[in-house]
Structure formats: C-alpha cells, structure tokens
C-alpha positions as a Markdown table, in Angstrom:
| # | Residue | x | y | z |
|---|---|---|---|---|
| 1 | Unk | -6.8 | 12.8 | 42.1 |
| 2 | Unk | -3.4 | 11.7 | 41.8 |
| 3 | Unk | -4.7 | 9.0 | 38.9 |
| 4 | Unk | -7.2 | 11.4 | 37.1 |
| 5 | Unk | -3.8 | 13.6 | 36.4 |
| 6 | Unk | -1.6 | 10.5 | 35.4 |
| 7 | Unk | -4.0 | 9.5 | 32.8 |
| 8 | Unk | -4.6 | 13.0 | 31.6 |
| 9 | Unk | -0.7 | 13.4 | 31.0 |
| 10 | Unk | -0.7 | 10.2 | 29.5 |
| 11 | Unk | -3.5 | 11.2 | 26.9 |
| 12 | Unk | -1.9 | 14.2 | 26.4 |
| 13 | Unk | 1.0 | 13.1 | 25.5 |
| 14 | Unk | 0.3 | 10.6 | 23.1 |
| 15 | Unk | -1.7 | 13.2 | 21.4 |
| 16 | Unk | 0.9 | 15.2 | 21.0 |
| 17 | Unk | 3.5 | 12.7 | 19.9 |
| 18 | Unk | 0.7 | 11.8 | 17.5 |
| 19 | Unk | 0.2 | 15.2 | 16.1 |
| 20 | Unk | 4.4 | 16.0 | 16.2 |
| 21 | Unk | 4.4 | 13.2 | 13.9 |
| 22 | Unk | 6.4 | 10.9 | 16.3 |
| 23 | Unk | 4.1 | 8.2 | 16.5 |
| 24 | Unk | 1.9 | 6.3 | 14.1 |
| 25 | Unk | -0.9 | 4.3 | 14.4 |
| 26 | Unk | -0.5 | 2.5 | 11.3 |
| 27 | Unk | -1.3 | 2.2 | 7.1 |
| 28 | Unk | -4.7 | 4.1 | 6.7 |
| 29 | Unk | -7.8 | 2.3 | 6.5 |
| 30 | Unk | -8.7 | 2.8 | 3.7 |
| 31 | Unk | -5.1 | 2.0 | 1.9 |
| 32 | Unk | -5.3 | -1.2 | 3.6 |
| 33 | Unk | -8.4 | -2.2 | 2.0 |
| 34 | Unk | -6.8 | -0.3 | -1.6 |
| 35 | Unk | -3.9 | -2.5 | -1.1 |
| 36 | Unk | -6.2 | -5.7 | -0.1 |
| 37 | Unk | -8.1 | -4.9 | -4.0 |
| 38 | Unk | -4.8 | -5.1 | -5.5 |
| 39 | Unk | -3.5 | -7.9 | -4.1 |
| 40 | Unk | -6.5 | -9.3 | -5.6 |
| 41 | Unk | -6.5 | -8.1 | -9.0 |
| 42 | Unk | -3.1 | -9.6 | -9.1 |
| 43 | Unk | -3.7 | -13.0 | -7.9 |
| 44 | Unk | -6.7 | -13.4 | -10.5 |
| 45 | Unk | -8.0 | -16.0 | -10.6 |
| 46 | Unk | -5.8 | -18.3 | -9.2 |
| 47 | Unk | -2.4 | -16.8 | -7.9 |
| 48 | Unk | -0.2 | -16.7 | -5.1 |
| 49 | Unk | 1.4 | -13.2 | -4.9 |
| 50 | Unk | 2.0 | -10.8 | -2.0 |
| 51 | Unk | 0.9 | -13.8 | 0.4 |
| 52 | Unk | 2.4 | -11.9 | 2.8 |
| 53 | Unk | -0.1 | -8.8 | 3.0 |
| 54 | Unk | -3.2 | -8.8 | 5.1 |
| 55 | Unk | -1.4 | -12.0 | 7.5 |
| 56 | Unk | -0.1 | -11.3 | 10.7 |
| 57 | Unk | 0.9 | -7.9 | 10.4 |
| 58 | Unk | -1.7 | -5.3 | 10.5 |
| 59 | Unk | -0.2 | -2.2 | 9.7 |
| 60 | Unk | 0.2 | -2.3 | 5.9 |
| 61 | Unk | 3.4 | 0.3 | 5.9 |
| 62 | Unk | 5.5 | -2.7 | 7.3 |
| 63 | Unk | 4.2 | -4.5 | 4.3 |
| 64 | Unk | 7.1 | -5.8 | 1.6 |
| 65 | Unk | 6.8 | -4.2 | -1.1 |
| 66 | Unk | 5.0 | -0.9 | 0.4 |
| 67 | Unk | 6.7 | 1.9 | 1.6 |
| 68 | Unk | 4.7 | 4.9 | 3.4 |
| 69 | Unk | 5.8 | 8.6 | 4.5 |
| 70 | Unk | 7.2 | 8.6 | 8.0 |
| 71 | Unk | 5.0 | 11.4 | 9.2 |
| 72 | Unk | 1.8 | 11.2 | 7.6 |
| 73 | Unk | 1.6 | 7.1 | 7.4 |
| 74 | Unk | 0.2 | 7.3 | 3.8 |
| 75 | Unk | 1.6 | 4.9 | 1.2 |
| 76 | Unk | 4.2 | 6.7 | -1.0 |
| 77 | Unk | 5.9 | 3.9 | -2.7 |
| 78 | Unk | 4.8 | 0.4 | -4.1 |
| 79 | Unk | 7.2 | -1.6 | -5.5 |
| 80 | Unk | 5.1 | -4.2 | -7.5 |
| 81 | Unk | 7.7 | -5.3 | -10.1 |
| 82 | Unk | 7.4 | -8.9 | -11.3 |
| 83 | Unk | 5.0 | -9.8 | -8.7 |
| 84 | Unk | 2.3 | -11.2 | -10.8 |
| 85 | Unk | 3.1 | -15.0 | -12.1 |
| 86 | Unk | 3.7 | -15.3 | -15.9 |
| 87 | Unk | 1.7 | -18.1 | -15.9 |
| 88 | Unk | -1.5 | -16.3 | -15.1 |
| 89 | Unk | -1.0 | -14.6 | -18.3 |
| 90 | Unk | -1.4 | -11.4 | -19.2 |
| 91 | Unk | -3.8 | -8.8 | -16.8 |
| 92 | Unk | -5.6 | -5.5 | -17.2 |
| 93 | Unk | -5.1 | -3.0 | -14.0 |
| 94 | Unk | -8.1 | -1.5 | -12.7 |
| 95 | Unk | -6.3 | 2.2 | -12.1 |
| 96 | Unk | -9.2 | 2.8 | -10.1 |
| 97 | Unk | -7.7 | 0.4 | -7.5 |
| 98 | Unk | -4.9 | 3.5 | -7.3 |
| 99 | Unk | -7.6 | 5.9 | -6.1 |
| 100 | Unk | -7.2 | 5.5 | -2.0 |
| 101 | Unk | -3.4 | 6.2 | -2.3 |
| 102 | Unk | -3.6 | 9.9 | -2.5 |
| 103 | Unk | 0.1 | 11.0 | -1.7 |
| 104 | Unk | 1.5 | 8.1 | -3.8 |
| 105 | Unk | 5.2 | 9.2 | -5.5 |
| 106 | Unk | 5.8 | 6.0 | -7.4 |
| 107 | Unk | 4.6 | 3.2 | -8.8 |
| 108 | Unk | 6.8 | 0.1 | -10.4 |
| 109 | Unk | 4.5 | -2.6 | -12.7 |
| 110 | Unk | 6.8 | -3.5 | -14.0 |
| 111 | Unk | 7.2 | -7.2 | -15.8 |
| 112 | Unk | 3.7 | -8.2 | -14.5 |
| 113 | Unk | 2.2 | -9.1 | -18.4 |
| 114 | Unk | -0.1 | -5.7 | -18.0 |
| 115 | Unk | -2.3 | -4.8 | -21.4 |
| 116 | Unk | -3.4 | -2.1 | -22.8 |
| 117 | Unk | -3.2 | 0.4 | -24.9 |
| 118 | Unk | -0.4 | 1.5 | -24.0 |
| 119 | Unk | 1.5 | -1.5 | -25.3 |
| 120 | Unk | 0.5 | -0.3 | -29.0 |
| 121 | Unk | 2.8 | 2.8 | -28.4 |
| 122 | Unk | 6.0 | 0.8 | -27.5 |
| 123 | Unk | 7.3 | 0.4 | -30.5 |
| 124 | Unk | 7.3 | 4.4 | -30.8 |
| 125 | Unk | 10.0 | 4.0 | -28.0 |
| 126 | Unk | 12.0 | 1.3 | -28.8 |
C-alpha cells in the first residue's frame, strides 16, 4: 500500500510541476525536426554549420544558437547570423522550414548570402 501511495505522489507531482511550468521535458518534437530541416538547408550541399545540433544533446532549447520560452519550451529566438559559409555561395530559404516554430519572436539571417527578391528593394533603403 505504502508503495502504490509513493508512486502516486510521485506522478502527481511531476504533473504538476509540469503543468506549473517548473519543469520541461525538452524542445518540441516537432521544432527539433524544423530545426534538423534548417540545419540542412544551410549546409547545402556540402557545409559544416551548426555541427553542434542533433549531437549529444537532445533537447534542442540547450542548442547554440536557439533560445526557447522558459515555460512553454517552444523556440522563441534563433540567432542564425553568419552561420552559413560564404563559400557555399549564395542560398534561397525555404520559409516553409519556419512553419513548426509557431511562437517564434525573432529571427536573425543575417550575413548568410540569402537571395531573393527582396534584395532588389535594398537599394530603396540604403
């Protein structure tokens, strides 16, 4: 009896440390695998970058580069800037590869060789 009642105060309280937002179990699923697509878009076809992601650690919010919201565990931050090597040349982002992070704040691409269309308007702001 004694164990039955140890256990269920065990459960219990993990559950509710859970739900209080004091514990986590970790990057989402699914923003792992997002994160996984991106690291691959970037290294196309040949690179090195973010070598780090996907190795030993598991839980892609202690990721460099990533940052995620303390309660909720959902990526809120990446930090991509001059990630991609030059020598790659330049690189079109899927933004489709943005879709699993859902609470995502900000976003820095910055100095990656990205094109687009978007590079037609930079003159207007220079």
């Amino acid at each position: 009896m004694e164990v039955s009642s140890n256990l269920y105060l065990a459960v219990y309280g993990t559950f509710l440390s859970l739900l209080l937002g004091y514990g986590s179990l970790g990057c989402m699923e699914e923003e792992k695998v997002g994160l996984l697509q991106l690291k691959a878009s970037f290294n196309h076809p040949n690179g090195t970058a973010l070598s780090s992601w996907g190795a030993e650690v598991g839980d892609c919010c202690r990721w460099e580069y990533v940052t995620c919201d303390n309660k909720t565990s959902r990526v809120i931050r990446l930090f991509l800037d001059s990630i991609r090597d030059f020598e790659l040349g330049e690189w079109s982002l899927n933004a489709s590869l943005l879709l699993p992070f859902q609470q995502l704040q900000n976003l820095d691409l910055s100095f990656n060789e990205l094109t687009g269309w978007w590079l037609s308007l930079m003159p207007m702001f220079f």
